[in-house]
C-alpha positions in Angstrom: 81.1 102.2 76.4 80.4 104.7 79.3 81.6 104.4 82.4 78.3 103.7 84.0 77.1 101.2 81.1 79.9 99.7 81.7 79.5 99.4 85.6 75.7 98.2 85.3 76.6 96.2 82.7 79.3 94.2 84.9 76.4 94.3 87.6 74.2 92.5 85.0 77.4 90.1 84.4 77.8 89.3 87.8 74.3 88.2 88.5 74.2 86.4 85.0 77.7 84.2 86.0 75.9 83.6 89.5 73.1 82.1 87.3 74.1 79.7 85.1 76.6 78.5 87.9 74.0 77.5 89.8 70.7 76.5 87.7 72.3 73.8 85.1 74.5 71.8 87.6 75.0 68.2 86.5 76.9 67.0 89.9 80.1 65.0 89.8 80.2 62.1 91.6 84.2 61.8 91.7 84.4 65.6 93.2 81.4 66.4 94.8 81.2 69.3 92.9 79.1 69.7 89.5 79.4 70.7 86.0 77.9 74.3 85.4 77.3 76.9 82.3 79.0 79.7 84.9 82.3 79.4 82.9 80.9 80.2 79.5 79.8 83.7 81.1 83.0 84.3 82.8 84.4 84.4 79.4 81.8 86.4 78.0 82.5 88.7 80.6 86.2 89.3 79.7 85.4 89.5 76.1 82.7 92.2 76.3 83.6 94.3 79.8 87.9 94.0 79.2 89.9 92.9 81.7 88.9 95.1 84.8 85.1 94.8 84.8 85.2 91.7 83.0 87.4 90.1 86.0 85.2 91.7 89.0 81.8 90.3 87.2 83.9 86.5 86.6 85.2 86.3 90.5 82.4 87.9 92.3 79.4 86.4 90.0 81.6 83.0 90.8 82.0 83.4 94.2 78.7 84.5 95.3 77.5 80.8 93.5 79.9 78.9 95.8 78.6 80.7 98.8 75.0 81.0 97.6 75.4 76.7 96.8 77.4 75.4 100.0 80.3 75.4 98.9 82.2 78.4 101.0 85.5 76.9 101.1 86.1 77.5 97.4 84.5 81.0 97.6 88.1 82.8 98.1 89.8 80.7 95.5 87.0 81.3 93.0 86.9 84.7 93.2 91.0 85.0 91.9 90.8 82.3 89.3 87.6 83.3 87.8 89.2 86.6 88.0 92.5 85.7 86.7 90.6 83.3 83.8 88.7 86.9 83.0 92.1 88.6 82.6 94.0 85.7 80.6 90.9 85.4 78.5 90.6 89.0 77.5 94.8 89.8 77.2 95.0 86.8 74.6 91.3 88.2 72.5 93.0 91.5 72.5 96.4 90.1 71.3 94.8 88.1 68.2 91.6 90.8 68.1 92.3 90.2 63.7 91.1 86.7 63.7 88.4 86.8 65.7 87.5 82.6 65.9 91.1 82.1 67.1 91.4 85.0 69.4 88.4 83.4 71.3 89.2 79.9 71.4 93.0 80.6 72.0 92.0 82.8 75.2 89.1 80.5 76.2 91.9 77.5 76.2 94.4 79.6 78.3 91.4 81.0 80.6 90.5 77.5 81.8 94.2 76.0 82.2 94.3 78.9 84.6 91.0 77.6 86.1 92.6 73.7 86.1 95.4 74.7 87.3 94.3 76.8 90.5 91.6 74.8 91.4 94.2 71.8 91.5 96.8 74.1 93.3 93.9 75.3 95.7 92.8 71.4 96.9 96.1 70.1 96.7 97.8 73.2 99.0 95.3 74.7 101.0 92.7 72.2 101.1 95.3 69.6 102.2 94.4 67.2 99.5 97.7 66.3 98.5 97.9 64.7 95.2 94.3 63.6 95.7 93.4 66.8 94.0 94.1 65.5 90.6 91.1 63.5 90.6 89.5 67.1 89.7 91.3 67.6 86.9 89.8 65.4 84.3 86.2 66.7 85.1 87.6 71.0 85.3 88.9 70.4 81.8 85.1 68.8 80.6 83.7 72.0 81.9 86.1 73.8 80.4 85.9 72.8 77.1 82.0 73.2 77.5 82.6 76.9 78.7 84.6 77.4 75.5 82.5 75.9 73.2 79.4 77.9 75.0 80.6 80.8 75.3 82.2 81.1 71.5 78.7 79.8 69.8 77.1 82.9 72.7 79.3 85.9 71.2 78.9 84.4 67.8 75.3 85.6 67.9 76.3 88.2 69.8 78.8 89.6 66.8 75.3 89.1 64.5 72.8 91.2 66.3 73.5 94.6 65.2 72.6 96.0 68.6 75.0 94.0 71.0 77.7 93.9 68.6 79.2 97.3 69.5 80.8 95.3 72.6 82.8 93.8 70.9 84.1 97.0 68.6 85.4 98.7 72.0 
């Protein structure tokens, strides 16, 4: 893919994360956050744009929905774990690139224990909430197997349409 297809494609990304993280939210009581569809396109992202485009679209596309929803204080965090998620995601599809079904879910699993895991690290440090913060975990790991499961049955239709298909061939 060209350099500027590439670019305007991570635009396109960016906006589409931004999206889904914000129109399907089923709140969560016991966080005060919600459940979202954002983390099935930070994935997507990684798979199709590779680690450096794919990363930028995950954070910033993440990010702006946390500002954009009123929820600023997890803006900076968001941006380098959906970033970081991108990158995990995308390093482990490479790695296993021969068995495609595996390469996906392996890196979808390891992209959202990095999303867990930071979000827990980022209440329990910075936001002060001590061990409080694992009240979060149980309902980050339901979002991220719906991510997962999204965002594999996504690029499976993807990998079928003849068109969109040369993404993945990169």
């Amino acid at each position: 893919m060209k350099k500027m297809q590439r670019l305007v494609t991570a635009a396109l990304f960016t906006a589409v994360v931004c999206l889904a993280t914000m129109v399907v939210k089923i709140p969560s009581p016991a966080t005060n956050g919600y459940f979202n569809l954002g983390d099935c396109f930070v994935l997507l992202s990684a798979w199709l744009l590779g680690p450096v485009y794919g990363s930028v679209a995950a954070g910033l596309g993440s990010a702006l929905a946390d500002i954009l929803s009123g929820y600023v204080q997890y803006a900076p965090a968001t941006f380098v774990i959906k970033a970081l998620m991108a990158v995990a995601a995308y390093l482990i599809f490479k790695a296993l690139r021969k068995k495609p079904f595996a390469a996906k879910l392996t890196g979808g699993i390891a992209a959202e224990a990095v999303m867990v895991l930071g979000y827990f690290g980022y209440e329990a440090v910075i936001l002060s909430y001590g061990l409080a913060a694992a009240g979060s975990i149980f309902s980050n790991v339901m979002q991220g197997v719906v991510g997962i499961v999204a965002a594999i049955a996504v690029a499976t239709v993807i990998e079928k349409n003849k068109t969109l298909n040369s993404f993945f061939k990169r």
